[in-house]
C-alpha positions in Angstrom: -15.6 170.7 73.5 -16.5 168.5 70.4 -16.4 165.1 72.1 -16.8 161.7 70.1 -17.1 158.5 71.7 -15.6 155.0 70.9 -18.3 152.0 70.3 -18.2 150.9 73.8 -18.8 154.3 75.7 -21.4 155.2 72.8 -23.6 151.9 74.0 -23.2 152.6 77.9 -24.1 156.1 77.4 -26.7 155.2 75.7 -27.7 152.5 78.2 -26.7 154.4 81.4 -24.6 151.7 81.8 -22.6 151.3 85.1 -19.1 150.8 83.2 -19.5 154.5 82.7 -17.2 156.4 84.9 -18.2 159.0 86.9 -15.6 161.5 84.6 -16.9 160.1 81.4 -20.6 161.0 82.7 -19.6 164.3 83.5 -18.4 165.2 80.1 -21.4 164.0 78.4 -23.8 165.4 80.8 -21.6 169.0 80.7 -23.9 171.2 78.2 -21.0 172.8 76.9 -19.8 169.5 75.1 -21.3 168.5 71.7 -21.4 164.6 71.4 -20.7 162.8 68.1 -21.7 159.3 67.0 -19.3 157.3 64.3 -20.8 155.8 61.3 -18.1 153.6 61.9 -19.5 152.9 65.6 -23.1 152.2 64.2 -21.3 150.2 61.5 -19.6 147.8 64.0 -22.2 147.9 66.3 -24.9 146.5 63.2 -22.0 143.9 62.2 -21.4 142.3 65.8 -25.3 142.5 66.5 -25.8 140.9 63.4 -22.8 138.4 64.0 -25.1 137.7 67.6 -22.0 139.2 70.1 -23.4 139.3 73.6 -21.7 143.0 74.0 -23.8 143.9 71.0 -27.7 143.4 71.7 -28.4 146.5 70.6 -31.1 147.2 68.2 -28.9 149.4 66.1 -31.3 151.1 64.2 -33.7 152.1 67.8 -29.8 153.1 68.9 -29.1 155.7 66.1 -32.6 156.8 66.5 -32.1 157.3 70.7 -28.6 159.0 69.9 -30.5 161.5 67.4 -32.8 162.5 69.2 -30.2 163.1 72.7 -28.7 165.3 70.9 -25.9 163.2 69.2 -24.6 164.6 65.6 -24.1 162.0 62.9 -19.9 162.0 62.0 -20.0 160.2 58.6 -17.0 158.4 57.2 -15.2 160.7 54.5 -12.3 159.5 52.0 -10.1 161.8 54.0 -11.1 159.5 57.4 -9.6 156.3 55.4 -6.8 157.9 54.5 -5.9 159.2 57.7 -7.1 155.6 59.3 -4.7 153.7 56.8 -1.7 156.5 58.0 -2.0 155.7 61.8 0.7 153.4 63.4 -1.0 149.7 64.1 -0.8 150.8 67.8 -4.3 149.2 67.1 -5.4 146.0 65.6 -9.1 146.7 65.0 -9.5 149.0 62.5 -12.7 150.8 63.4 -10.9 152.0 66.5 -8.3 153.3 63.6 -11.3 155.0 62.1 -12.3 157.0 65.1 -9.2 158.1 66.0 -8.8 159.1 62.4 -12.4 161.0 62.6 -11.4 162.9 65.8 -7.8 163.9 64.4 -9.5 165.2 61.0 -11.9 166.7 62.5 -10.8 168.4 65.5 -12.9 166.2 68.0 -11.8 164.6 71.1 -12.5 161.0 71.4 -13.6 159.2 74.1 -11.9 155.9 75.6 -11.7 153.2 78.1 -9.3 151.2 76.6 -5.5 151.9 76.7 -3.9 150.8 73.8 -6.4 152.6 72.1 -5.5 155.9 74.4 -1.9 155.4 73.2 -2.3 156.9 70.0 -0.8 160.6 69.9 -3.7 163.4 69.4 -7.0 164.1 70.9 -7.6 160.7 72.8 -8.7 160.7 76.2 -9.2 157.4 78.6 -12.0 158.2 81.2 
């Protein structure tokens, strides 16, 4: 399964965070899954770091680098992505969110969630 993980679950894999449920962890440890990282993650995670977020500590340029080399593939943002993104419903005020839902719809990825409203959308959302 082509999994893709929203900005949160991307930094507490990343971390080995304890947020991380024990059926999130399995997915990502399963070697049958491929893991994805969003530019649009990266891009929200360099803006709140930047902003100085407490959530968002994060060197982002030593994260991309750790997610390379674990085996993450890059997902870049396409013009098909922001067109999907600006046809979703606004089940969803924050509009990266939109983006990776977007990404995993277009693309034929699953995303990855712990947060509900964002697990409402219809499509390949899963909350773990």
């Amino acid at each position: 399964m082509k999994l893709l993980l929203d900005t949160h679950l991307l930094l507490w894999a990343a971390s080995g965070d304890r947020h991380l449920s024990p059926p999130a962890r399995a997915m990502l440890e399963d070697p049958a899954n491929t893991l994805h990282a969003s530019a649009a993650s990266l891009w929200e995670i360099t803006i709140k770091h930047r902003l100085g977020r407490d959530d968002f500590r994060v060197d982002p340029i030593r994260l991309h680098r750790g997610l390379r080399e674990n085996g993450y593939a890059d997902l870049p943002i396409t013009a098909a992505h922001a067109l999907a993104a600006g046809a979703l419903p606004m089940l969803h005020k924050d509009p990266f969110d939109r983006m990776l839902v977007a990404q995993a719809t277009s693309d034929g990825l699953v995303l990855l969630t712990t947060d509900a409203t964002l697990a409402r959308y219809p499509g390949p959302v899963t909350c773990v």
